[in-house]
C-alpha positions in Angstrom: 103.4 102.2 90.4 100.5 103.1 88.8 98.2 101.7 91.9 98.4 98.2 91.7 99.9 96.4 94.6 100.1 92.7 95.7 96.8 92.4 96.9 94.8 94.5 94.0 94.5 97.9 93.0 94.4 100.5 95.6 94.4 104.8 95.0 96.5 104.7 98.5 99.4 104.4 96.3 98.7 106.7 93.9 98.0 109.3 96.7 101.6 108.2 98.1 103.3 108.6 94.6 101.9 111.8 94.4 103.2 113.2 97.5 106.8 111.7 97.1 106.7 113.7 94.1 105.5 116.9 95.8 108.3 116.4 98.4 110.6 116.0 95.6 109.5 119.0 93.8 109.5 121.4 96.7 112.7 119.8 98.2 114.6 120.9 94.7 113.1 124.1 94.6 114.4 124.7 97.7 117.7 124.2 97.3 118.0 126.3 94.5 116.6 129.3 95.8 119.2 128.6 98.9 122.5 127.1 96.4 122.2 129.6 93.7 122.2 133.1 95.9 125.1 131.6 98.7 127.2 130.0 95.4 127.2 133.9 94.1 127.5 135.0 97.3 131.0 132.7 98.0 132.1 133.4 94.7 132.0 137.2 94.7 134.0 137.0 97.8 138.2 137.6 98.3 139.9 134.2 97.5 140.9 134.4 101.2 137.4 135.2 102.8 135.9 132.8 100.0 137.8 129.5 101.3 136.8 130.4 104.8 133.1 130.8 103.5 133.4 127.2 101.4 135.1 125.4 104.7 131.9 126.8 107.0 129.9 125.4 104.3 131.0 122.0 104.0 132.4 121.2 107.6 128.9 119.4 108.4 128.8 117.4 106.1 131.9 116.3 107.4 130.3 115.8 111.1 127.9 113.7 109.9 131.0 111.0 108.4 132.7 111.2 111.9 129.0 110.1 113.9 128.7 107.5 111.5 132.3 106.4 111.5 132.4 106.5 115.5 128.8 104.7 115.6 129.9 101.7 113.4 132.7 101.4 115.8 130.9 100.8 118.6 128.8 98.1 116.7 131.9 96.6 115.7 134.0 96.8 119.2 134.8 93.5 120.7 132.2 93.8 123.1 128.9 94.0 121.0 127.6 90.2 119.7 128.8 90.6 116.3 132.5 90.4 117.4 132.0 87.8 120.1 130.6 85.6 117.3 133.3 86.3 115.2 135.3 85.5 118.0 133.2 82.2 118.8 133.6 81.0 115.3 137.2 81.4 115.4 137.3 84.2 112.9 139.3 87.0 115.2 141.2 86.2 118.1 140.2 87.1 121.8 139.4 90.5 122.4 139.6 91.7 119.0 137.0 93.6 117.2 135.7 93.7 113.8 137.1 97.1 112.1 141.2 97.0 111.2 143.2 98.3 113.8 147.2 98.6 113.8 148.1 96.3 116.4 150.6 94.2 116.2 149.1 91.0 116.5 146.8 91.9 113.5 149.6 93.5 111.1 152.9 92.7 110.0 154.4 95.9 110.2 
């Protein structure tokens, strides 16, 4: 951290230190000059208008879990090598994949 690496001491990684820090700062800035202004802005709002205003802020966030969610999926399907090793080994049966499904050969109920 303070520029020593494995090999000796090198300013490269002060320099880098210094701009992850930069990047940090302006980053934080950032968001509160956007947060603060659209927080007051939501708040001053009807209750009615202000949920609307909240969902349209938060919905993508909530794309971002359903492309990661659908991604690990297709790594996990029984097609990809994970599963058919899994399936090699004797671990799932034939044709299964690696995430829980409700099937009944998997669960009891």
């Amino acid at each position: 951290m303070a520029g020593f690496g494995l090999f000796a001491w090198s300013a490269d990684y002060l320099l880098i230190l210094g701009r992850s820090i930069w990047v940090a700062a302006v980053t934080t800035v950032a968001a509160l000059l956007l947060a603060y202004p659209l927080a007051f802005f939501i708040a001053s709002r009807r209750p009615r208008v202000r949920y609307l205003c909240l969902a349209l802020v938060i919905i993508p966030f909530c794309t971002n879990l359903v492309i990661r969610t659908y991604a690990w999926m297709l790594i996990l399907s029984h097609q990809l090598p994970p599963a058919r090793l899994a399936q090699g080994l004797g671990l799932i049966p034939d044709g299964a994949a690696l995430y829980p499904a409700r099937s009944p050969s998997i669960w009891a109920w």
